[in-house]
Residue, then its C-alpha position, 0 to 999 in steps of 0.5 A: x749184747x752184755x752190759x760189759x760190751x756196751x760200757x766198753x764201747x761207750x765212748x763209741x757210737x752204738x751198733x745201732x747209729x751205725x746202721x745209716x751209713x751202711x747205705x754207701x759204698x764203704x763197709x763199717x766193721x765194729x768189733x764182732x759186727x759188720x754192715x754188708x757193703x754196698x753200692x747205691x746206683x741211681x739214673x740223674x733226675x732228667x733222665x726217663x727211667x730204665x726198663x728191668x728188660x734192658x737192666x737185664x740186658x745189660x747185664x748179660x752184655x758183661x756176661x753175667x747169667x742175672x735172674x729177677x725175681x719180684x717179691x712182695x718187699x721189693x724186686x731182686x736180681x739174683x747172678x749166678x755163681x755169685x752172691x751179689x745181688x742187686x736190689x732194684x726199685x721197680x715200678x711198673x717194670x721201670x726203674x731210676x735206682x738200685x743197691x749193689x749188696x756185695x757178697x762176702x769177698x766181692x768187694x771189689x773186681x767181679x761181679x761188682x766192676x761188670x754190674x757197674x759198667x751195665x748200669x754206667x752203659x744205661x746211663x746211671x750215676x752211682x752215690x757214695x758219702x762223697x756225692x755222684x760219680x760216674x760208673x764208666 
């Protein structure tokens, strides 16, 4: 980035204060920059968490083909055909959240509207800015 950009944008928060609210489901678009857009989704507190097994599961009943791969930064479910994926907190092989990472142009309609009735049928919540909101 140039100086000339930065005084420009000044009056603007800089690139780097937007970076905490790429966490919820809304893009932010600063000029050249973008943040991915995603989805947080989570189980509520009182609940026992999920297995990656009926995460899974779940997923093939929307008839989606998902992959998981564990790596040592974190668990990752790959779906075939699309560049969504879905980077879920596992411990043990159970998990209570995820993040939705849309791929470019899947903003919304598919895969997104299927990953989130697979969660909403296991029982979670997704949250945005606005607080919880129901997946089903």
């Amino acid at each position: 980035m140039g100086r000339a950009w930065i005084s420009k944008k000044r009056s603007l928060q800089s690139i780097l204060d937007l970076s905490h609210k790429c966490a919820y489901a809304s893009p932010v678009v600063f000029s050249q920059f973008s943040c991915p857009m995603e989805t947080f989704v989570r189980l509520p507190e009182s609940a026992a968490p999920t297995t990656l097994v009926e995460v899974l599961s779940a997923l093939r009943k929307e008839y989606l083909t998902p992959r998981h791969e564990a790596k040592a930064w974190g668990d990752w479910i790959y779906l075939e055909c699309y560049d969504t994926v879905i980077s879920i907190l596992s411990n043990g092989g159970l998990s209570n959240s995820a993040t939705i990472e849309h791929g470019e142009g899947e903003e919304d309609g598919e895969p997104i509207d299927s990953i989130l009735r697979a969660f909403g049928r296991l029982g979670w919540i997704g949250v945005d800015a606005d607080g919880e909101f129901p997946l089903v």
